[in-house]
ROBAPA-843443 format. One record per residue (C-alpha): residue in three letters; y, z, x. Coordinates in pm, whole numbers, padded with zeros to 5 digits, always signed. Each point is the difference from the previous one (the first is absolute). Layout:
BEGIN
ALAYZX...
//
This chain:
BEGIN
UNK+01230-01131+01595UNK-00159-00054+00347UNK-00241+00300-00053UNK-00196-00148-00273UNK-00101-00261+00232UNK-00239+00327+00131UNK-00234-00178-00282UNK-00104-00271+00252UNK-00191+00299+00182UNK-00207+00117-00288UNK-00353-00093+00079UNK-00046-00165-00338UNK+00063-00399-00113UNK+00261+00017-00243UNK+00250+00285-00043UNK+00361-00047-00158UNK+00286+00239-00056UNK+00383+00090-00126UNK+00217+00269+00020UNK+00206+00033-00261UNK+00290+00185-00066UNK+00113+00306-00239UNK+00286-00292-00157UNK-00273-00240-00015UNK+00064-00211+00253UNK-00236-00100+00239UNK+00035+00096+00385UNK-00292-00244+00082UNK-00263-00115-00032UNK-00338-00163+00203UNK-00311-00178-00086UNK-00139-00168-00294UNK+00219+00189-00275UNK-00106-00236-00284UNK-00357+00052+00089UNK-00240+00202-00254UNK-00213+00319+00134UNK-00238+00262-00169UNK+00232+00300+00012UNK-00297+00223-00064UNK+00191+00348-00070UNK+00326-00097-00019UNK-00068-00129-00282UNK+00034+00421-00106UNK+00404-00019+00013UNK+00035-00322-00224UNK-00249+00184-00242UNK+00195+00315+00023UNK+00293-00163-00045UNK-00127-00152-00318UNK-00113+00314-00125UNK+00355+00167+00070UNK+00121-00258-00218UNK-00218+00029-00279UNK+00135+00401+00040UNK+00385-00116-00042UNK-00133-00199-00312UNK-00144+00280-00201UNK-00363-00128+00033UNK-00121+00283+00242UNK+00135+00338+00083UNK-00054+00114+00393UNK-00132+00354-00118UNK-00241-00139-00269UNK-00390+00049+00001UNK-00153-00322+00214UNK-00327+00019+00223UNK-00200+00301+00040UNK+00049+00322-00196UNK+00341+00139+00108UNK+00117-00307+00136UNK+00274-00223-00113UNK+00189-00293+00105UNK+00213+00186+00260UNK-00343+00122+00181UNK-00140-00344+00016UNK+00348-00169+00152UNK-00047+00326+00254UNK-00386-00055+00065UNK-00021+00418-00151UNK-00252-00110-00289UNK-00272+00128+00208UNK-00181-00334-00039UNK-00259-00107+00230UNK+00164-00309+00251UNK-00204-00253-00151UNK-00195+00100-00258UNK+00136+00173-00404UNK-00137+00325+00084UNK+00199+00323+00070UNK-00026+00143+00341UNK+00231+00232+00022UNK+00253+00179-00252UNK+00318-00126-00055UNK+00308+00088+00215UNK-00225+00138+00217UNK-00071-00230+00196UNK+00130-00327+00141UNK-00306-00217-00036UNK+00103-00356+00067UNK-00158-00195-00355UNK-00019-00404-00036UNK-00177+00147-00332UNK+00327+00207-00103UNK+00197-00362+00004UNK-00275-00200-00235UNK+00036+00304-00207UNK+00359-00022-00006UNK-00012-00400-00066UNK-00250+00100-00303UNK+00229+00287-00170UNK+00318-00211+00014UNK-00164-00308-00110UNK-00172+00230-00317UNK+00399+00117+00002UNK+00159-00318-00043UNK-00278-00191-00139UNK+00008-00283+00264UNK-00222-00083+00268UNK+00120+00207+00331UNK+00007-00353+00198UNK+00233-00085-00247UNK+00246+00241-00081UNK+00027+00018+00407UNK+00041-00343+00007UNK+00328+00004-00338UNK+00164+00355+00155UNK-00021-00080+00344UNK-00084-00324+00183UNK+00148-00246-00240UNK+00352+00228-00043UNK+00009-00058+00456UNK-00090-00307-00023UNK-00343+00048+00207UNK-00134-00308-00099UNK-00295-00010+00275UNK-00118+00326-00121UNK-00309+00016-00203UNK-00218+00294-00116UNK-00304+00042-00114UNK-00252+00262+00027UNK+00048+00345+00123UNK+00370+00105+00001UNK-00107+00188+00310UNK-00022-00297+00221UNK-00089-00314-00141UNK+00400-00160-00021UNK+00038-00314+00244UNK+00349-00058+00142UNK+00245-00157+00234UNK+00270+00132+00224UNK+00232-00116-00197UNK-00091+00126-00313UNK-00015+00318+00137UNK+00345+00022+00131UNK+00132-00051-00338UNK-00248+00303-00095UNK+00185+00178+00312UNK+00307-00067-00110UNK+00015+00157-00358UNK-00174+00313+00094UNK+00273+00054+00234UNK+00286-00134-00254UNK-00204+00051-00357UNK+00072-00160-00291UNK-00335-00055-00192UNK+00011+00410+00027UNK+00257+00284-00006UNK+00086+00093+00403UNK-00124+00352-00135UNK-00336-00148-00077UNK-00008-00170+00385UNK+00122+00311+00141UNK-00302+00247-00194UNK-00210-00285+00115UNK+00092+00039+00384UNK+00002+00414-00002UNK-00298+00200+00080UNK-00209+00077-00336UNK-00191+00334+00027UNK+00113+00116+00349UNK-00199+00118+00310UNK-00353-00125-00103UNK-00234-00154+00202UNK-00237-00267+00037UNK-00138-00307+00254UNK+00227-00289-00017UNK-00220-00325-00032UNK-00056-00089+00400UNK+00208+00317+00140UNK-00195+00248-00084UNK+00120+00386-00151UNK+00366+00070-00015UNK+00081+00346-00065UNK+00298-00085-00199UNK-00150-00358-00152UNK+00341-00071-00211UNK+00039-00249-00275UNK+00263-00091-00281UNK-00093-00195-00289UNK-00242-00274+00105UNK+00151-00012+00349UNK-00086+00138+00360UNK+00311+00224+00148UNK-00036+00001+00377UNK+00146+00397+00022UNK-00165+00115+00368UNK-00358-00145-00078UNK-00144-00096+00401UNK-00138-00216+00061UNK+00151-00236-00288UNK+00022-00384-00060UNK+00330-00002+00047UNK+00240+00054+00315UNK+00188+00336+00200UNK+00276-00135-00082UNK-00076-00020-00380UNK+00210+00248-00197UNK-00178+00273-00187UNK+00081-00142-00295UNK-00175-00319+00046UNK-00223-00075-00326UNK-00209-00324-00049UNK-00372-00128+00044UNK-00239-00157+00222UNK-00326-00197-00094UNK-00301-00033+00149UNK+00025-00384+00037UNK+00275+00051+00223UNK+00297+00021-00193UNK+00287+00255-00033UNK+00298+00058-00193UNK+00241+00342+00159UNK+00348+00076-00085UNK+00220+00232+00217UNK+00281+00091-00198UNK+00195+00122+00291UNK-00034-00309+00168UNK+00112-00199-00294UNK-00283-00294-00012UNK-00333-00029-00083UNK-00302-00196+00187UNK-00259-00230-00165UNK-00293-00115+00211UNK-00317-00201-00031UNK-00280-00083+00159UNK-00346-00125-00020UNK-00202+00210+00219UNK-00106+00326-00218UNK+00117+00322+00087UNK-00145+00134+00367UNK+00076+00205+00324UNK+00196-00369+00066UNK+00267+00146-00291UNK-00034+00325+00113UNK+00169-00108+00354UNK+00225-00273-00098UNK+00205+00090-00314UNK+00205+00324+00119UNK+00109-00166+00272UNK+00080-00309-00201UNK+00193+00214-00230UNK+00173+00195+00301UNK+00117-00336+00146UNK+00158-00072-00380UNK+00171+00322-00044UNK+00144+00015+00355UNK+00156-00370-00066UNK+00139+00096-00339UNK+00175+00263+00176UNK+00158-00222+00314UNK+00316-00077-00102UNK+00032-00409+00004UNK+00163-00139+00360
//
């Protein structure tokens, strides 16, 4: 795909990324795919995706008492606990609020790990990177951003959230629809949305301007971005996802050069091949 070339502009000295698509093929690539980055928070949908697993198992139950009083696992996944961004203290009530929480996601890691009785680096590690094969992922830390990653790895990530089968395409599609509609709250480097949507430990693009991703994006776009320069969208409409990396944190540089850099993607998706 010529438009992921668009990379070479990026004011940063090593980006890489892939499109791939909703039958798992790949439309392209560019870049170092095989190289490793800090994915910072989107780490949050490989943790989430953990945690919907340990849901289909039995260990947790989406509507059962985690975090703050009130909360449970389905607030946390929605950043609705009411806790504090960084810090285990309530700021808010929960579901009233959409208060973006790195501390809602190292509560979740703690209540599935007391759940299952194994380290949440681990059971993210058995339930979702070794069943994909993402074999240059490691995590440890924070299961809000503290994963490492590759392109590559990713795109097999990509692929089986738009074709599950480590989870029920039930699961995937509660995951991708809005949880407690028509709250607001700042997205992280956008500032206040009016209607600040989220599914189950992912973003959903809905009409939120100005957003990370592109005009062209559906509203049903869902994903991540990090503040190490990473993101991770899928536009169900469009049929593909987008994975890319960099290693320039998060800045007004992003701010300018990733919806058009998605645009450019969705526009060639939908030319028909000469």
């Amino acid at each position: 795909m010529q438009s992921l070339a668009l990379i070479e502009n990026w004011p940063v000295t090593t980006a890489a990324a892939a499109v791939v698509r909703v039958d798992g093929s790949v439309a392209g690539s560019y870049g170092p795919t095989s190289r490793r980055f800090a994915l910072a928070s989107v780490t949050k949908p490989l943790a989430a995706y953990a945690v919907l697993v340990a849901y289909e198992e039995g260990a947790v139950d989406l509507d059962e008492p985690a975090g703050p009083e009130g909360s449970t696992v389905r607030h946390l996944l929605a950043h609705t606990s009411g806790l504090a961004f960084d810090q285990h203290r309530a700021a808010g009530a929960p579901g009233a609020r959409r208060l973006y929480s790195n501390a809602g996601f190292e509560v979740l890691g703690d209540h599935v790990a007391k759940a299952t009785e194994i380290p949440f680096a681990d059971y993210l590690r058995e339930a979702v990177l070794e069943p994909l094969g993402m074999t240059s992922t490691t995590f440890e830390g924070s299961p809000a951003r503290d994963a490492v990653s590759t392109v590559d790895d990713l795109v097999r990530f990509a692929a089986e959230v738009q074709a599950p089968r480590l989870l029920d395409p039930r699961t995937v599609l509660e995951a991708m629809s809005v949880v407690h509609p028509g709250l607001s709250g700042v997205l992280p480097g956008y500032g206040h949305q009016k209607n600040n949507d989220w599914g189950l430990g992912f973003e959903i693009r809905d009409t939120k301007s100005p957003h990370w991703t592109g005009a062209l994006s559906s509203p049903r776009t869902f994903g991540h971005f990090g503040q190490s320069g990473t993101f991770l969208w899928i536009d169900p409409d469009a049929g593909a996802a987008c994975v890319a990396l960099a290693d320039r944190a998060f800045g007004p540089w992003a701010v300018e050069a990733w919806p058009p850099f998605t645009d450019a993607i969705l526009t060639e998706l939908r030319t028909p091949a000469a």
